[in-house]
N, C-alpha and C positions, 0 to 999 in steps of 0.2 A: 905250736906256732909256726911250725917249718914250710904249713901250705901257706900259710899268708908273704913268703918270699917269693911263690911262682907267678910270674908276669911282671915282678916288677921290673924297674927300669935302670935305678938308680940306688936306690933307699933302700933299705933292710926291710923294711915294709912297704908292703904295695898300697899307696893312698888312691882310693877314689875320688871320687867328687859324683854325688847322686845327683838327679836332677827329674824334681815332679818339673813335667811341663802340662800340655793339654789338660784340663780339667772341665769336664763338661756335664751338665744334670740332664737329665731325662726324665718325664713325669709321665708314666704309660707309656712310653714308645713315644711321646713325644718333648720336643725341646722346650723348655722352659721349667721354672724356681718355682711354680705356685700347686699346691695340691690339694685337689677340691674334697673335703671327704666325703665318702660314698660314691664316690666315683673313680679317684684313682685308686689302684691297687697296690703298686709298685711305682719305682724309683730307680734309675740307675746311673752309677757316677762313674764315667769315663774318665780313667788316667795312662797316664803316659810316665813311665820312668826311662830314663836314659843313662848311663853310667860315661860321662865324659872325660877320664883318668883312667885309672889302674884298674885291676880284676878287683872286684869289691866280693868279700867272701862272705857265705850266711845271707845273703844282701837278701833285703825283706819289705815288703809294704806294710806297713799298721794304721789299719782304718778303723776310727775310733766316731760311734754315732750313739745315739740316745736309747736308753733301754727299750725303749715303746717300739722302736722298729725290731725289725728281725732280717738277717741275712740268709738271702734264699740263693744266693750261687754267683758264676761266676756267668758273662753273657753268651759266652761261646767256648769252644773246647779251647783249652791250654794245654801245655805241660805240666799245670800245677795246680793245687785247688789251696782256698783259705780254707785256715781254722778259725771258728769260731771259739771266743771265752767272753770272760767280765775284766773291766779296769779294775783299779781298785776305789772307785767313788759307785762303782756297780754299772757304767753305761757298759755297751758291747765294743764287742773289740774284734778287729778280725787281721789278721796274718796269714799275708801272703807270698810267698817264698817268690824271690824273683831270680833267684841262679847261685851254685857253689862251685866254680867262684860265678859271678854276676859280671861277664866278661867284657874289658875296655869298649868304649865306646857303642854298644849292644845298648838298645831300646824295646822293650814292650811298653804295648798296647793293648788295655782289658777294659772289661766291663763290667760292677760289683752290682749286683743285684739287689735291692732292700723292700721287706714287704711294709707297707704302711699304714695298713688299713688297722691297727692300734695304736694310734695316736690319743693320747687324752685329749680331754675335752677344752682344757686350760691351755695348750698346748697350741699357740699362735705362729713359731717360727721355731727353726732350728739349722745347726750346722755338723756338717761332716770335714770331721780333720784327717787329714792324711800324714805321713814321715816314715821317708824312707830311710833306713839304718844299716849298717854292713859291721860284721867283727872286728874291722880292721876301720880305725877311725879316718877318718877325714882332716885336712886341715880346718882351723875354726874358721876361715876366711867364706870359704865355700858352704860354711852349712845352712847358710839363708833358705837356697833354694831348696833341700832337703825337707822342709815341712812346709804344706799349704791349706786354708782351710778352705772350705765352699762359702760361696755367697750365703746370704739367708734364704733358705729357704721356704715359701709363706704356706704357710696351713691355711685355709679360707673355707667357712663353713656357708654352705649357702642350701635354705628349707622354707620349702614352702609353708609355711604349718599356721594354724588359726582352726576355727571353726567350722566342722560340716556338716553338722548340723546343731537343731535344738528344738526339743519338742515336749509336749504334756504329755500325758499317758491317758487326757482326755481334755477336749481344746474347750467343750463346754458342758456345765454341771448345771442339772435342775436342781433350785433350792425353795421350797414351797416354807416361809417364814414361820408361818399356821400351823405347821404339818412337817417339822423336822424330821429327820430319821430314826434320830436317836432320843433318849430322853433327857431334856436339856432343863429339867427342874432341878438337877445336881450334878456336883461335878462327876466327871466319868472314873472309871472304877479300874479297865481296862481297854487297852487303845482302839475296840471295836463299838467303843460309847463314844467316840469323839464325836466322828462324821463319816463321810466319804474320801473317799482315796481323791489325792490331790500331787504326783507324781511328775516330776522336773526332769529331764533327762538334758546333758552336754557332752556333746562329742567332739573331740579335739582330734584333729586330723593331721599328720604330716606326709606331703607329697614328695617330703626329698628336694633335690639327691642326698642329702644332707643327714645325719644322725640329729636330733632333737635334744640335749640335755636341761634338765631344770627348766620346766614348763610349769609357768604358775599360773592359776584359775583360780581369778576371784571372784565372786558371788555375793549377789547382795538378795535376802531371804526373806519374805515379806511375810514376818513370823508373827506381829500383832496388830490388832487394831486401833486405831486410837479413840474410838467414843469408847465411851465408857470409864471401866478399870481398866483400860488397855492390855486387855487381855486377848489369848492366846489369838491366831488367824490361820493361819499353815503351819499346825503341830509336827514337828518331824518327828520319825521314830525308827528311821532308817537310813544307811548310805549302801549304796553299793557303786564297789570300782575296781579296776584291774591292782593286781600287788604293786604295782611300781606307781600305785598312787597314795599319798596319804592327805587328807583333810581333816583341820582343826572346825569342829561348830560349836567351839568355847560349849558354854553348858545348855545349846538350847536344839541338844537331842534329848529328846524324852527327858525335859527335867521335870513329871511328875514321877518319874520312873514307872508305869504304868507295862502292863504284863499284857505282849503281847498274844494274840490268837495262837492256837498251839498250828492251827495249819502252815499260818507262814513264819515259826520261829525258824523253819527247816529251808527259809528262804533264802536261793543261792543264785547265782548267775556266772555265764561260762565267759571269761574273757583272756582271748587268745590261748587257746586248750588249756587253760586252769580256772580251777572252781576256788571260787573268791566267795563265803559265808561271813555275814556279821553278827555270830554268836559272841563274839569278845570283844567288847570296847576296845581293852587296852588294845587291839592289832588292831578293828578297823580306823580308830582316829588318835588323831594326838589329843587329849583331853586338855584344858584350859583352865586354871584354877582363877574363881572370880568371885568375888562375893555377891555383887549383880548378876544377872545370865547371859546378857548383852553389855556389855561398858560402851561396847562400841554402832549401840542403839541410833538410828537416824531415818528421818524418813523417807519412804520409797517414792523414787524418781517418777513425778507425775499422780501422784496418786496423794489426796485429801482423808483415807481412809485407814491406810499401812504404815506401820512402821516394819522398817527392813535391819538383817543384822548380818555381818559380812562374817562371809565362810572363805577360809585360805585352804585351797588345795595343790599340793607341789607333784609333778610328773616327773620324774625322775629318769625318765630315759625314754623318746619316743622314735624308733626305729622308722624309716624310710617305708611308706606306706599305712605305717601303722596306726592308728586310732585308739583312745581312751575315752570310754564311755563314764561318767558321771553320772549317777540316777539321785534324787531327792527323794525319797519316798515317805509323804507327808498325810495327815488326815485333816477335812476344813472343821476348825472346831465352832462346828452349830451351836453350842450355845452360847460364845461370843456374836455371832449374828442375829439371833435370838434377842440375848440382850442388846443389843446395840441401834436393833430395830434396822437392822442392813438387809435389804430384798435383794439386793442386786449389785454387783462390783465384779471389775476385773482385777484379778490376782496375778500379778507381771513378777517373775521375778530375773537378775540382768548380770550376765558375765564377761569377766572380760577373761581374756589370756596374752599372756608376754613370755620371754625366755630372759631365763636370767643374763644367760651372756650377751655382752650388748653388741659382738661385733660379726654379728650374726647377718649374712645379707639375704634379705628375701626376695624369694622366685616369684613363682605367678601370685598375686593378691588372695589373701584368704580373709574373710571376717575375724575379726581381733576382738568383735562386742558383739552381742548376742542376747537377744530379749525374751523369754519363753515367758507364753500367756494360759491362763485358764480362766474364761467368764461363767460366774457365777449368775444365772437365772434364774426368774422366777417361771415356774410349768406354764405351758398355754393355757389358757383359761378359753370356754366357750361363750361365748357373748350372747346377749340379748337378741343382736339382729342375726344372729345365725342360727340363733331356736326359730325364729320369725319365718325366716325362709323356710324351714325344714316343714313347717306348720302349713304354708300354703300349697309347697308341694304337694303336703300329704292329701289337701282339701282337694286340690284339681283332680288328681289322681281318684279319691273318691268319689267326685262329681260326676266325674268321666264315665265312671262303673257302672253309677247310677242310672245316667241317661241311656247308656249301650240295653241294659235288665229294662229297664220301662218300654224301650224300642221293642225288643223281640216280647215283650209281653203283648203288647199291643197288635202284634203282628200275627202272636199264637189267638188271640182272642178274634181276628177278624177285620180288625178297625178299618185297615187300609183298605180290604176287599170291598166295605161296605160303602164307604166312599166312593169307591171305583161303579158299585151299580146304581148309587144314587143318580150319579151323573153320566148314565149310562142313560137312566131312563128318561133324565131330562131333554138327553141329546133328542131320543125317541121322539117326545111329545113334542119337541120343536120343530121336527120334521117331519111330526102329522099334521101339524098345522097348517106347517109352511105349504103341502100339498092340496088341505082345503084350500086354502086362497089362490094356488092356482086352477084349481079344476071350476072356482065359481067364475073367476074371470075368464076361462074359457066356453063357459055353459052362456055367460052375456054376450059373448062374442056372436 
């Protein structure tokens, strides 16, 4: 205890009196409390200690902030660096030695460095407490100014995110009612007796600056028809999506459980460098225990024809640029239209997307609802009047041929020649005559 006698004045112990004054935030290099994520990186909180008493000994800064950040240094060279540890509730803690002793009336000036960019997602505001401490106590009068916290500091998430696209896998299907594909006098056996591929794709886009958390896309799935027994419309028998997505389609994936083509059991798709396969229920969706397949059965928006059934899909983290593709992959079950006596119908099916957190600010406008279409047709048929025309083309054409062969026959045999000396010799006789009658009128003369 004998160093804490040097410098003082009076007293067997040298009392200080610490003193935080300046306290200032920096978000990037620049001033101000708000930090946008994805965009800032760092943070730095300028302080000022001052020692206006006695040699303060051990004398120390203890910067205490949230576990999510991380201390990356100090802003410029000192005499001194912090240590980094844990509190004991687990935030970080950092210790900064400011002098032994920390001598009268002597002030620094520093700059603590903090990286930010793991911030949770929950994680709307925070503060940084500072206290400054020496081995040698203080009078209690004086310790007020010894500890000081930061204002709040705002977390603010701002993302452009919605829809960028939505599309079929084919925007229109020939359906000849007559003349299905499949054989639709029973039910199908395996999922290549339904019908035709009938495939939904939804792309969720976020533009940033922003990280994306808990992105929900709901889908409404225009799975039956209503004439009839209301049976089947757009059978699904597949999902594919990136791992950071899961969807529940309660029980109306393949509820006849029907044994897919061996070609495309093997059927997989690349998103964001990982191959994403839906060989196992239990990992592609969350399954839905129901005694009906739909409970939540209702009809499709605009359509006298469908019944729709909502599928919940949750994105779970959507990176700054990145995108989640959604595919449907459905077969049309022909013998629902079949029986139903349906030639013709658009098959709409409609998504929306939200974010869970609600204090989310959006950048530029992105679609929030999204409609993907596939029209069902009947083949072109050849009409009457276009045999009709094909008929008379062929006749003229023929005629044509005709009259060309009767010309050069005519022309091989003579015809025209003969003509040509008929009146050849008529010219003749008209102008032996016309000669008689001059020579008798010149014989009267």
């Amino acid at each position: 205890m004998a160093y804490l006698l040097r410098g003082c004045s009076k007293a067997l112990i040298c009392i200080p009196d610490l003193h935080i004054g300046l306290v200032k935030v920096k978000v990037s290099g620049k001033d101000g409390n708000v930090i946008l994520r994805g965009e800032a990186n760092e943070m730095t909180v300028f302080v000022t200690v001052t020692n206006k008493e006695e040699n303060a000994y051990n004398a120390r800064l203890i910067v205490t902030f949230l576990s999510d950040l991380r201390y990356i240094g100090l802003d410029k060279d000192t005499l001194f660096s912090c240590d980094a540890s844990k509190d004991s509730i687990g935030q970080n803690r950092i210790i900064c030695p400011l002098g032994n002793p920390f001598q009268s009336k002597d002030s620094v000036t520093f700059g603590i460095k903090i990286n930010v960019q793991s911030l949770s997602a929950d994680i709307q505001d925070f503060k940084v407490s500072l206290e400054a401490k020496s081995d040698n106590p203080e009078n209690a009068t004086t310790l007020i100014d010894n500890y000081y916290e930061t204002e709040s500091i705002i977390v603010e998430t701002k993302a452009a995110y919605g829809f960028n696209d939505g599309r079929p896998s084919t925007a229109q299907i020939e359906f000849d009612i007559d003349k299905p594909t499949v054989d639709v006098s029973r039910e199908p056996t395996n999922q290549r007796e339904i019908g035709q591929f009938v495939n939904h794709t939804y792309s969720v886009i976020n533009k940033g600056p922003s990280v994306v958390n808990f992105v929900n896309l709901d889908i409404l799935w225009p799975w039956k028809v209503k004439k009839g027994n209301s049976t089947y419309l757009l059978y699904i028998t597949d999902l594919k999506m990136p791992s950071s997505t899961q969807c529940n389609t309660g029980d109306i994936e393949n509820p006849l459980k029907l044994e897919a083509p061996v070609v495309e059991e093997s059927n997989a798709t690349t998103v964001e460098g990982e191959i994403v396969t839906r060989t196992k229920r239990s990992i592609r969706s969350l399954r839905a225990s129901s005694e009906q397949l739909c409970p939540e059965e209702k009809d499709c928006p605009g359509s006298s024809n469908a019944l729709c059934c909502p599928i919940k899909c949750r994105i779970s983290q959507l990176q700054k640029g990145g995108t989640a593709d959604i595919e449907i992959v459905s077969r049309l079950y022909e013998r629902s239209l079949v029986q139903g006596k349906i030639s013709a119908l658009n098959v709409t099916s409609f998504a929306n997307v939200s974010a869970e957190i609600e204090n989310y600010v959006n950048g530029d406008p992105l679609p929030k609802s999204i409609n993907v279409t596939t029209q069902i047709t009947q083949p072109a048929e050849v009409t009457d009047e276009s045999l009709e025309v094909w008929i008379i083309i062929v006749v003229v054409i023929v005629t044509v041929l005709i009259l060309i062969a009767a010309v050069i026959l005519l022309a091989y045999l003579g015809f025209f020649k003969r003509a040509k000396k008929e009146q050849l010799n008529k010219e003749k006789a008209e102008l032996a005559a016309h000669g008689e009658q001059l020579l008798k009128v010149s014989n009267g003369d």
